[in-house]
C-alpha positions in Angstrom: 0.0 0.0 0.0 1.6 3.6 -0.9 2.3 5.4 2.0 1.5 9.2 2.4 2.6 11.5 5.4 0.7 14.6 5.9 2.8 17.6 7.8 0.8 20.3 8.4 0.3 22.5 12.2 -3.5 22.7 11.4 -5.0 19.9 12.5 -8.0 20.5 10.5 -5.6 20.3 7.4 -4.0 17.3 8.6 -7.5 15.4 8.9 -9.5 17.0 6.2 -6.2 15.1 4.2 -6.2 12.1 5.8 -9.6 11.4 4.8 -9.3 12.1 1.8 -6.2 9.9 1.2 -7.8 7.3 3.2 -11.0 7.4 0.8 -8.7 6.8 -2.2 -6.5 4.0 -0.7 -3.4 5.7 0.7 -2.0 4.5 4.1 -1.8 7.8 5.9 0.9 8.8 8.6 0.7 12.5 10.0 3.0 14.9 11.3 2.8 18.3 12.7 5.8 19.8 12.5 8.6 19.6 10.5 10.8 18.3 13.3 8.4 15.3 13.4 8.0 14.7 9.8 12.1 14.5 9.4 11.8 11.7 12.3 8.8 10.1 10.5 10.1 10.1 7.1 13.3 7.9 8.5 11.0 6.0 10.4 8.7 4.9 7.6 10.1 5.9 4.5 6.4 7.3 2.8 6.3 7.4 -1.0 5.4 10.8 -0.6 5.0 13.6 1.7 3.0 16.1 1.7 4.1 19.3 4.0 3.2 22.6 4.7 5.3 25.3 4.4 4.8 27.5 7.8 5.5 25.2 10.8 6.9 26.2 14.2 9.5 24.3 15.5 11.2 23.3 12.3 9.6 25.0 9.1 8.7 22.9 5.8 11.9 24.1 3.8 14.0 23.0 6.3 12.2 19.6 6.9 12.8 19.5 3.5 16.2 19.4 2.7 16.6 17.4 5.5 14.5 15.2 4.1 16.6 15.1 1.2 19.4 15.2 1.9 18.8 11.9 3.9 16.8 10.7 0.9 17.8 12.3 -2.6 14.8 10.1 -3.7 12.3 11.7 -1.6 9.1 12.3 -3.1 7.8 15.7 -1.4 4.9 18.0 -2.1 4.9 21.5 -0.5 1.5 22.8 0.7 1.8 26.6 0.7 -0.5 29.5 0.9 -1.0 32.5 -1.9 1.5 34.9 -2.1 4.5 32.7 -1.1 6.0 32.3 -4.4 9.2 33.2 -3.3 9.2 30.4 -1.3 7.5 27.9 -3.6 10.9 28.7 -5.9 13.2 27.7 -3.2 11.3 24.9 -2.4 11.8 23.4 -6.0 15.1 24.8 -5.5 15.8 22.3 -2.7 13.9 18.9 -4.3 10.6 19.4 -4.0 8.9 17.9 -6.4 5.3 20.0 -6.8 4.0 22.3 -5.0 -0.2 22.8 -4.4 -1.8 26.0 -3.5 -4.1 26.2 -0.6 -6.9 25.9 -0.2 -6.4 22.9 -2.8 -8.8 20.8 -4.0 -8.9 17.0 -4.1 -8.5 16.5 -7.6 -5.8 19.1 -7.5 -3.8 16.8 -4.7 -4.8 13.3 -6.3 -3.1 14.7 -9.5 0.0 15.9 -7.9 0.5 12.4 -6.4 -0.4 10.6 -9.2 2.2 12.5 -10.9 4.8 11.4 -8.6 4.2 7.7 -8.2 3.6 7.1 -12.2 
């Protein structure tokens, strides 16, 4: 089963994703920091993560290239708000892969992951 982690501070986000992963057959893992998503990731290696980019403790770019720099592999969409384009370009920058807009839609997310694992 593909596994999916969802980083993301509102938990509201985190669920209103896990559902909708769940509903489409994802195994979903959650995290809601980027200090717990770096510890998640090299606990259960997901096929894909999907993070926000404003986090306290340890923000989303940051998770990120620690993600990969532990895993140059890593599969990793950044979840970020309007206006942080700036950001969205380092993100890519440092191995993200997509990056979705919220608020996002479910088709918008299903085709960002399909994308990845195909």
């Amino acid at each position: 089963m593909t596994k999916i982690l969802v980083v993301d501070d509102a938990e509201f986000l985190r669920v209103r994703l896990t559902k909708m992963l769940l509903t489409d057959g994802y195994e979903v893992f959650q995290a809601e920091n980027g200090v717990k998503a770096v510890g998640t990731y090299k606990e259960i290696h997901p096929d894909v993560v999907l993070m926000d980019v404003t986090m306290p403790e340890m923000d989303g770019l940051t998770a990120l290239k620690e993600i990969v720099g532990f895993d140059a592999k890593a599969r990793v969409i950044m979840l970020t708000a309007l206006g942080q384009e700036s950001v969205v370009l380092e993100a890519v920058k440092s191995g993200a892969r997509d990056f979705i807009v919220k608020p996002f839609e479910h088709e918008r997310v299903m085709k960002a992951i399909t994308k990845l694992l195909t």
